[in-house]
N, C-alpha and C positions, 0 to 999 in steps of 0.2 A: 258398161264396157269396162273391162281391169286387162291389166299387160301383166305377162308370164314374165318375170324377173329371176334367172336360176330358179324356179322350183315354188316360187313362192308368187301367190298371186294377190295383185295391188292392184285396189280400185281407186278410179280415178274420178269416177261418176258424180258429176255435181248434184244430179237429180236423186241419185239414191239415198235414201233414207240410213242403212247400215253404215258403221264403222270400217274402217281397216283393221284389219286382224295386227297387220305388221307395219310398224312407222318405215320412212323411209329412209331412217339411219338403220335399221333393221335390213333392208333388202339391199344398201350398201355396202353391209358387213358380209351379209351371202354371196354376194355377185365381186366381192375382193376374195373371199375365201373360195370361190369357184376359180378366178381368174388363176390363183397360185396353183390351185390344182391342179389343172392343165397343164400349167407350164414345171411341174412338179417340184414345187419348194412348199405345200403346203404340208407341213408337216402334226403329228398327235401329239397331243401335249405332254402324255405319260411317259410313253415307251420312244417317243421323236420318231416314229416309225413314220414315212411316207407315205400321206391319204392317197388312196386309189379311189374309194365308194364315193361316188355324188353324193349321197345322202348323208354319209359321214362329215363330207365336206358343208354341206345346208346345217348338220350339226354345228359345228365349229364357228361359224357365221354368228348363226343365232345364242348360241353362248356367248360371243362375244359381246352381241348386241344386247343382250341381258345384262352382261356388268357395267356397261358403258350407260344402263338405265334406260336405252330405248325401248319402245314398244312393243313389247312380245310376249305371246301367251305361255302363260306356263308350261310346265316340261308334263307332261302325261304320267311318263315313265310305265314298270308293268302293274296293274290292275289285277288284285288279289276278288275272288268272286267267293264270297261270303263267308269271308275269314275274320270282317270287321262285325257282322251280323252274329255269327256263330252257329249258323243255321247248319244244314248237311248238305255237304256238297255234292256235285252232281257226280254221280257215277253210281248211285244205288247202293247196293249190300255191302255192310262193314265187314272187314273179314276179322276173325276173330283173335283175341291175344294168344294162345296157345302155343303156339309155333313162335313166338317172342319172346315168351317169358319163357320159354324152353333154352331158346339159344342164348337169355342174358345169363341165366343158370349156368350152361355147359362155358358159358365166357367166365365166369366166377370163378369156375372149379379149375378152369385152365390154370387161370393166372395164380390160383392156391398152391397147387401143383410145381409151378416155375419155382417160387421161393428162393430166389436166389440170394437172398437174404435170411438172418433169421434173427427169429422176433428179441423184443429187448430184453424179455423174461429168461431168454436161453442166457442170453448175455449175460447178463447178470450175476447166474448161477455158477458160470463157469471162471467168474470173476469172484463169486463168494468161494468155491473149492480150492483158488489159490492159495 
């Protein structure tokens, strides 16, 4: 048996064998951070922009409860698929440099081109004719 706490589910089972994922300073931080939500004073910590998303809010919660040291599983965060490996990634055929090393080229010759400056050698020289 476990109760649905904002978003976050907490077992209570004496018989069960498993842990709780989340202490219950953890699910007191989510259901404080749900409560301001609601009542719209829950505010982002960067931009102070006003949380609308649930889920943003169970964020907040659970960050909290993380510095305060309570129980809670690490952040996931996004998940790179075989970039720590170096394997090839999924989508098949590499497509070839050519059309790259074309345009860092024609990027090259641009900025050659702009010269809006001129080099120290010019300088120099029309500092040696004085």
């Amino acid at each position: 048996m476990g109760t649905k706490i904002s978003g976050i589910k907490i077992s209570f089972n004496p018989k069960s064998n498993t842990m709780a994922k989340y202490s219950k300073g953890a699910g007191k931080k989510v259901k404080r951070a749900m409560h301001e939500m609601h009542e719209g004073q829950l505010k982002s910590g960067r931009s102070g922009k006003k949380v609308k998303s649930r889920k943003q809010a169970i964020a907040i919660g659970l960050s909290e409860a993380r510095k305060e040291g309570a129980k809670v599983p690490k952040k996931g965060g996004a998940k790179k698929t075989g970039a720590k490996k170096g394997g090839a990634k999924k989508g098949g055929v590499k497509k070839s440099g050519a059309k790259k090393g074309a345009s860092k080229k024609g990027g090259a010759k641009k900025g050659a081109k702009k010269g809006g400056r001129k080099s120290s050698s010019s300088r120099s020289r029309s500092r040696s004719k004085r």
